[in-house]
C-alpha positions in Angstrom: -83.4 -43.8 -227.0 -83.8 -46.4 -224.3 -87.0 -47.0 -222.7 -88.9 -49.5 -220.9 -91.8 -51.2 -223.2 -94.7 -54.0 -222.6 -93.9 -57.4 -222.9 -95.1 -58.2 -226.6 -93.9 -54.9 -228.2 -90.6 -56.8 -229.5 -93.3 -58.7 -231.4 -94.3 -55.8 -233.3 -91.4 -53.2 -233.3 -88.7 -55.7 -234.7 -86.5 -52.7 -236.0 -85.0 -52.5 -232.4 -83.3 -54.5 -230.2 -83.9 -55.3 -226.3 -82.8 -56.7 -223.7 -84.2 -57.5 -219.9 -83.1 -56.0 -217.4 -80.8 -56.4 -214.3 -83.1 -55.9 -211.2 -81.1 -53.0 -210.4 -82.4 -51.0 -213.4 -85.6 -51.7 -213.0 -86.7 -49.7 -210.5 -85.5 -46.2 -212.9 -86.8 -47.7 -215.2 -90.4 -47.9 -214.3 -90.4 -44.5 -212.4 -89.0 -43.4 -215.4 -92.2 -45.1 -217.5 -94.1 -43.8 -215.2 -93.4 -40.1 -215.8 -93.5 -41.0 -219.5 -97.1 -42.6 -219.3 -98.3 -39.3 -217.0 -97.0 -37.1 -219.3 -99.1 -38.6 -222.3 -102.3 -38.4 -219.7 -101.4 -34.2 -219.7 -101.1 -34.8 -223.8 -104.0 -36.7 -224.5 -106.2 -34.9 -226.9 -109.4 -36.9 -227.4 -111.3 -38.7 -224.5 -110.5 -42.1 -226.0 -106.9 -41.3 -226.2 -107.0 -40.4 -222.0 -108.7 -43.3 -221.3 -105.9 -45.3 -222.8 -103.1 -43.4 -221.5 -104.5 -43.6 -217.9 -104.2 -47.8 -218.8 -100.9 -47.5 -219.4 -100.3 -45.9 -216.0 -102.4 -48.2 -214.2 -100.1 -51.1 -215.9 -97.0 -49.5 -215.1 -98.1 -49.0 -211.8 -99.2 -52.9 -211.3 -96.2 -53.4 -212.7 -94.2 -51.4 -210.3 -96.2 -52.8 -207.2 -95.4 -56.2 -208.2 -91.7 -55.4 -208.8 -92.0 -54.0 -204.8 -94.0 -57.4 -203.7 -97.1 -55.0 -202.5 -100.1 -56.7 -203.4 -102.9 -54.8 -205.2 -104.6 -55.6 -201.7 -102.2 -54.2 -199.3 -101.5 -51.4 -201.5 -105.4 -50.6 -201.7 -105.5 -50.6 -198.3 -103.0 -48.2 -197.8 -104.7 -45.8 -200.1 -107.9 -46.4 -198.0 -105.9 -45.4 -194.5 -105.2 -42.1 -196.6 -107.7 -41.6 -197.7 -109.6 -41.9 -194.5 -107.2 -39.4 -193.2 -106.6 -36.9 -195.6 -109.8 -37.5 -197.9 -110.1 -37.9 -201.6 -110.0 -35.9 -204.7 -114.0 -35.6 -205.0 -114.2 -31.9 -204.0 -111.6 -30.8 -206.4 -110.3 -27.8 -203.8 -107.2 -26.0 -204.8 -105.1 -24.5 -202.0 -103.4 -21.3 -202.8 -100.8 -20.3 -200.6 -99.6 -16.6 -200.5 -96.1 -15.7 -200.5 
């Protein structure tokens, strides 16, 4: 199994070996971590363990936004203009559409 992992975990999970990778693989890599991090969000079974798996997320995605050169900033901006647009999630509507 190949994945991406934090910084420090070579500290801790010596059994393995790693490597850094070529820009050209990181881009999979963190959309890849980043479907791997929601997943555990859907997982979670306690209300600590969500809080922690919406961290990791939130790191993969600064991580991701720094790998693009989008500041948190800019980026919070952009979901502002969307937000302005569109709205939020604060009503919680789902939309059924009929076949």
């Amino acid at each position: 199994m190949k994945k991406l992992v934090r910084d420090k975990i070579p500290e801790f999970a010596t059994e393995a070996t790693y490597r850094e990778l070529p820009k050209e693989e990181i881009e999979p890599a963190l959309k890849n971590k980043l479907i791997e991090e929601t997943q555990e969000v859907v997982e979670a079974k306690t209300e600590d363990n969500l809080i922690e798996e919406l961290g990791d997320v939130y790191e993969v995605l600064t991580a991701y936004l720094k790998f693009k050169g989008v500041s948190q900033e800019e980026f919070l901006k952009l979901v502002a203009t969307k937000r302005d647009y569109k709205g939020g999630f604060t009503k919680f509507l789902e939309m059924t559409i009929e076949d």
